[in-house]
C-alpha positions in Angstrom: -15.8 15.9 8.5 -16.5 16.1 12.3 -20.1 16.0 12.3 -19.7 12.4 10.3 -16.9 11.0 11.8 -16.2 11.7 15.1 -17.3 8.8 16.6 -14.4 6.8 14.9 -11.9 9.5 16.0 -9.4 9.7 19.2 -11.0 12.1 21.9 -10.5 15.7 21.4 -7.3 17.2 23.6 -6.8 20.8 25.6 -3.9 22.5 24.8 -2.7 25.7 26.6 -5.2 28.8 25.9 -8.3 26.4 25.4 -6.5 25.0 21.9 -8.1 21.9 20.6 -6.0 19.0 19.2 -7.3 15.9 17.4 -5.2 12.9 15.9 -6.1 13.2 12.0 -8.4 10.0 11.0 -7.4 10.8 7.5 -5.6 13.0 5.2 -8.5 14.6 3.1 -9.1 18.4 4.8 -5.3 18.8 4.9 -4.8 18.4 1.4 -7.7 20.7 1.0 -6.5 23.5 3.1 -2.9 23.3 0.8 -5.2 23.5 -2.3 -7.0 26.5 -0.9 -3.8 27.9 0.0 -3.3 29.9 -2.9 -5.6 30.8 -6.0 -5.8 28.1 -8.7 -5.9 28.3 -12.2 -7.5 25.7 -14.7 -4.0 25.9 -16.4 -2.8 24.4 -12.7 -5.1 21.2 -13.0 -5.0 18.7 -12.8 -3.1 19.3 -9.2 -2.4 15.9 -7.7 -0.8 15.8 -4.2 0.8 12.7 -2.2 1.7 12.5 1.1 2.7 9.0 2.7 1.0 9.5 5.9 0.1 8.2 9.4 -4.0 8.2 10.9 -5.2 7.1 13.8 -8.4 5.9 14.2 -10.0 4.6 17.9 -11.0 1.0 16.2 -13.2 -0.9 18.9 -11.0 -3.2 21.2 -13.0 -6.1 19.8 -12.1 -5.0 16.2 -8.3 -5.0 16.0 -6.7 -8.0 15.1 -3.3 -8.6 14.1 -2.0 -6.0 11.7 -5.3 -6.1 9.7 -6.9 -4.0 11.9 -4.5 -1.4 13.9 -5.8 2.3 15.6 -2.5 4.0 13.9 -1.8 2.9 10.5 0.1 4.7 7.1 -0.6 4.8 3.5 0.4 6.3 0.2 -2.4 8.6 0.2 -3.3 11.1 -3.0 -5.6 13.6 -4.0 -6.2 14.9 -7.1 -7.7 18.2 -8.1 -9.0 18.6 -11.7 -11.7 20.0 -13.8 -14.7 17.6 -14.7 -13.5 17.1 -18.1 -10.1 15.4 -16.8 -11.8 13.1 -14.4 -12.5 10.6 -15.9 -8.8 10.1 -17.9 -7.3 10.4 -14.1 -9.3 8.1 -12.4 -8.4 5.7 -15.4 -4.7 6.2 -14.3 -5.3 5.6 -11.1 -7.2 2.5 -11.5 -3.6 1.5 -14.0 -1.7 2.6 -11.2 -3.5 -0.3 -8.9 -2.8 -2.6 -11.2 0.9 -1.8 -11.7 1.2 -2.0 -8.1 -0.9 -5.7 -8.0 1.3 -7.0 -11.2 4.3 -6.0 -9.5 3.5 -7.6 -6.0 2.7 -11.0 -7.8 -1.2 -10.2 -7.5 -3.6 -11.5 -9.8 -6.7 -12.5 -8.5 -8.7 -8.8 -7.5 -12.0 -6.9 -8.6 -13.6 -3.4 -8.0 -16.8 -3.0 -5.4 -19.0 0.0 -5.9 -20.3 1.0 -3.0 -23.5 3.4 -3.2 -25.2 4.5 -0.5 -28.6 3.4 1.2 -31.4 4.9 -0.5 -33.7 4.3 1.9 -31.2 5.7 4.7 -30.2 9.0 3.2 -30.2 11.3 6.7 -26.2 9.6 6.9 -25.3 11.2 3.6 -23.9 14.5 2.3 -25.3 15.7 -1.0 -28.2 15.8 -2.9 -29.0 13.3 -5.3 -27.5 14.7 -8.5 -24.1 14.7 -7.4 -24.5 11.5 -5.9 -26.0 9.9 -9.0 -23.1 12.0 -11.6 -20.4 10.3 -9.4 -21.4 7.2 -9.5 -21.7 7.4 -13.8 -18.3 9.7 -13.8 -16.7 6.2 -12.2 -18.6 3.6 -14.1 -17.4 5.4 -16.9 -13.8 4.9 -16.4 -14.0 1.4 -15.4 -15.1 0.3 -18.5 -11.9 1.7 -19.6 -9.8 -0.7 -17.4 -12.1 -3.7 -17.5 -11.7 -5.1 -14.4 -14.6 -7.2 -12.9 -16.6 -4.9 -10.9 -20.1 -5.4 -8.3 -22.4 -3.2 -6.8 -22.6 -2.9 -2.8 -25.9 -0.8 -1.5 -24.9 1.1 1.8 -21.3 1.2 2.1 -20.4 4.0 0.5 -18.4 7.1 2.1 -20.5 9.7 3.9 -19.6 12.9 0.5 -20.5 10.1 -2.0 -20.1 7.0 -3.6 -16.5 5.2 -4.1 -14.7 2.1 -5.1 -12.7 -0.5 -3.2 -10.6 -3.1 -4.6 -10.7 -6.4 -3.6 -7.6 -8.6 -3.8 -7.7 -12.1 -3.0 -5.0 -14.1 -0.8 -3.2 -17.3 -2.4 -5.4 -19.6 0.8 -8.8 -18.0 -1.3 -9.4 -15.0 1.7 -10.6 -11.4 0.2 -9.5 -8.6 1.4 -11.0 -4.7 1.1 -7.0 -3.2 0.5 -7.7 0.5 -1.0 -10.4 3.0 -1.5 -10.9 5.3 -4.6 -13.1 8.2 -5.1 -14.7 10.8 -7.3 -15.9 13.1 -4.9 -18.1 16.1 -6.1 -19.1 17.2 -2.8 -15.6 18.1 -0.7 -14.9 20.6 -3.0 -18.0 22.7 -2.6 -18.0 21.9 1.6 -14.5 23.3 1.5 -14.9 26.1 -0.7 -12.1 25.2 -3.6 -12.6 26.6 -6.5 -10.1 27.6 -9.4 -10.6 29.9 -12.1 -11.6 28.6 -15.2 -10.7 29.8 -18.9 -13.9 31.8 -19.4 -12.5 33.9 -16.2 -15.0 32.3 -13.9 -15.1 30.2 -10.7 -15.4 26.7 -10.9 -15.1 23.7 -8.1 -12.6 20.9 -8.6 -13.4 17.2 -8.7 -11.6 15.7 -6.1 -10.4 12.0 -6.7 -9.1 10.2 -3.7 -6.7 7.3 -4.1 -4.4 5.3 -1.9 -3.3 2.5 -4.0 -1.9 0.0 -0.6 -4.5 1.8 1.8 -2.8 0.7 5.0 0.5 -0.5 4.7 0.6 -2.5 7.8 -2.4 -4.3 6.8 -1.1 -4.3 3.1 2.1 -6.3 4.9 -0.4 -8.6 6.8 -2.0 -9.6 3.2 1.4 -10.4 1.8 2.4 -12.1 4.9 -0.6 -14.4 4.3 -0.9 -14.3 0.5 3.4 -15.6 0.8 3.0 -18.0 3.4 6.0 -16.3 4.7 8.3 -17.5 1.5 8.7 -13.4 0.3 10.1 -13.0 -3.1 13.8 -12.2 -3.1 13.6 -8.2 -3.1 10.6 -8.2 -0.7 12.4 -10.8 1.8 13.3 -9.3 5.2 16.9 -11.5 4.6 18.2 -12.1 1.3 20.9 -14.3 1.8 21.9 -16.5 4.8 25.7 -17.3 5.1 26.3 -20.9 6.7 30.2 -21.7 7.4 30.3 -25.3 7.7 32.5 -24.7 10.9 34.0 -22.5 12.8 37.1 -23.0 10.8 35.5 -20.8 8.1 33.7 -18.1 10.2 36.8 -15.7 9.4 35.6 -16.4 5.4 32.3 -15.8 6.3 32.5 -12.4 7.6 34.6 -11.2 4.7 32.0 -12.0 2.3 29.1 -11.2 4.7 31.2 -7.6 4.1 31.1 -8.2 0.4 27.6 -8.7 0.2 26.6 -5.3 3.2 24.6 -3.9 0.0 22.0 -6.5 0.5 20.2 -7.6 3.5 22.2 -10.8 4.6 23.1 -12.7 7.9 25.6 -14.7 8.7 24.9 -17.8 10.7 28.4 -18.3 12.6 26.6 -20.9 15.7 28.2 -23.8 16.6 25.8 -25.9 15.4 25.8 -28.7 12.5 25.5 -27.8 8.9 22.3 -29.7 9.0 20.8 -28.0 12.1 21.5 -24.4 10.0 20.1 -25.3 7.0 16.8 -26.6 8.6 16.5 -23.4 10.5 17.2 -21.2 7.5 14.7 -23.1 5.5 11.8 -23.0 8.0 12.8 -18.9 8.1 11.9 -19.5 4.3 15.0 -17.2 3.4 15.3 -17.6 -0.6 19.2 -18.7 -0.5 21.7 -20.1 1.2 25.6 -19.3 0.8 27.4 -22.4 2.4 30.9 -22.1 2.7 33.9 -25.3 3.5 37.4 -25.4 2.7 36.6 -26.6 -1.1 34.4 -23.2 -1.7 37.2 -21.2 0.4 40.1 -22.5 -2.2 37.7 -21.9 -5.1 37.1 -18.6 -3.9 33.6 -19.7 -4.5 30.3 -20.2 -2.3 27.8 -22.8 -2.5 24.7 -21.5 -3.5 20.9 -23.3 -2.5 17.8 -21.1 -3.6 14.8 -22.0 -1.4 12.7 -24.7 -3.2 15.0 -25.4 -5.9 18.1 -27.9 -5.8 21.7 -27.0 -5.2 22.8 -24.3 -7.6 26.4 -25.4 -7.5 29.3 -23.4 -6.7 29.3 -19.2 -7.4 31.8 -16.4 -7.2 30.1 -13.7 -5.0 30.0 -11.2 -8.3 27.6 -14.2 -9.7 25.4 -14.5 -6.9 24.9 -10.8 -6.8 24.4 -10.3 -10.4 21.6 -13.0 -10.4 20.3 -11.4 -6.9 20.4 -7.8 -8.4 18.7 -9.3 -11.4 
C-alpha cells in the first residue's frame, strides 16, 4: 500500500534499534497478514473477518470540518475471503447488510456510485486490465440482485481496482459518500494469499471489502444533520427528562430517576419554573418528559409529554418503560 498511499498517511516514526512505526490509514494488510497466518482450505471459505477499528489519516488542515472530515476516525470494517464462485452471493449480502443498517436508521433515500478508474490515467492504478474489467462485471452482477439505483463515476476508483460507494441522502436534500465496498482481485495476488482448492491446487481469494457506516463519527455527523437533533428514542443521548414541579417533589424525583437507571435519563431538580424546564428540555429535543406534582406523587403516577405530540396523560413508571422498551 505504501507506494500509493503514503502521501495521505501520518509521517513515519523511529523506534529504538532503527524500528519504523506508522499510524495504520486502514485496516486492509492486517487482515491480510491474519489470513496468511495459517494455510487455508477452500472448505475454510468463505472467511470473513470484522474488526471495529480506529485509522488515522493526515487530512489537509483545509479539509477537516466538523466531524465529517476528522484525521482519526473508526468503523465497522470487514473483509471477506472466498473463492470466485461465492463472490458474487457475498457481495449481495453485504449490499442487504447496507440496507438493514439504512432501514433500521430511518434511511430511505440512498443509491450506489461505481467508481472506475481513469482510462486515460492508468500509471495511478494497480492491475492489468482484465482484472480490472472482471471486477467491475463480478459487482454489476450482484447489484442487479439488490436493485438499488446505481451510476457510473470515471476516476474515482481505489488504486487495486474498482469499488462502490453508497450514497445516502440527508432529510435538508445534502448527499453524503458514507461507505465503501469492494471486489478486489488484486490484494490477494500482491499479498500472496492463496488457499488450497478441491482439485489440491493453489488458488487466490477474492477479497471483498465492506464497512457498512464507514466512519462512525462522520456516520454521527449525518444523523445529527439528517435528525435535526430530534434522535429517535433508542438513538437519543437522554431518554427521558424528569421535571419536579418544585423542590417539594425533588425527593420523588430521585426515587424514580433510580427506577428508571436502566435507561439514559436526567433529572432536572433547578429551581427554576416548570415552564422555564420544559422550554429547555424541548429545545434539547429530548423525546419525553416525566413531570411530577403532588397529584402524580399520590397517584403514584408521572406525567408523561413525548416530544411533538400532546400530553400523554398520567403513567405508572412500569407503563412508561414498557412503551420506552418497546
Amino acid at each position: 500500500h505504501l507506494p500509493y498511499y503514503k502521501k495521505d498517511m501520518y509521517p513515519i516514526m523511529k523506534g529504538d534499534k532503527e524500528e519504523e512505526y506508522i499510524l495504520k490509514p486502514m485496516n486492509c494488510p492486517h487482515h491480510h497478514q491474519i489470513y496468511a497466518a495459517k494455510k487455508r482450505s477452500y472448505k475454510d471459505l468463505p472467511l470473513r473477518l470484522a474488526e471495529y477499528g480506529t485509522c488515522y489519516r493526515y487530512e489537509a488542515s483545509g479539509e477537516l470540518f466538523g466531524m465529517m472530515r476528522v484525521r482519526g476516525f473508526s468503523q465497522n470494517d470487514s473483509h471477506i475471503y472466498c473463492t470466485e464462485a461465492q463472490t458474487i452471493k457475498e457481495f449481495v449480502d453485504v449490499m442487504k447488510l447496507h440496507e438493514y443498517y439504512y432501514k433500521t436508521l430511518g434511511i430511505t433515500k440512498y443509491h450506489l456510485e461505481l467508481a472506475l478508474r481513469d482510462p486515460k490515467n492508468k500509471t495511478k492504478y494497480m492491475g492489468d486490465d482484465t482484472m480490472w474489467q472482471k471486477a467491475e462485471e463480478l459487482m454489476r452482477q450482484a447489484v442487479k440482485q439488490v436493485k438499488i439505483p446505481m451510476v457510473t463515476q470515471i476516476g474515482n476508483a481505489a488504486f487495486y481496482g474498482p469499488k462502490i460507494d453508497f450514497i445516502i441522502e440527508s432529510s435538508i436534500g445534502r448527499e453524503f459518500a458514507i461507505s465503501t465496498n469492494q471486489i478486489d482481485l488484486f490484494m490477494g495476488e500482491r499479498f500472496g494469499l492463496k488457499y488450497t482448492d478441491s482439485d489440491g491446487k493453489d488458488k487466490t481469494p477474492v477479497i471483498i471489502h465492506r464497512a457498512p457506516l464507514g466512519s462512525h463519527e462522520r456516520f454521527i455527523g449525518f444523523l445529527i444533520e439528517h435528525y435535526g437533533g430530534a434522535f429517535p428514542v433508542w438513538l437519543a443521548p437522554i431518554q427521558a427528562k424528569i421535571l419536579p414541579i418544585s423542590e417539594k417533589q425533588n425527593a420523588a424525583a430521585e426515587k424514580i430517576a433510580d427506577q428508571l437507571k436502566d435507561f439514559r435519563i436526567e433529572l432536572d431538580d433547578r429551581s427554576e419554573s416548570l415552564g422555564a424546564k420544559i422550554r429547555d428540555a424541548e429545545n434539547q429535543k429530548i423525546p419525553y418528559l416525566l413531570i411530577l406534582g403532588d397529584k402524580e406523587i399520590t397517584a403514584g403516577k408521572v406525567a408523561v409529554r413525548q416530544r411533538g405530540k400532546k400530553d400523554l396523560g398520567q403513567m405508572t413508571i412500569k407503563g412508561f418503560t414498557d412503551k420506552i422498551q418497546k
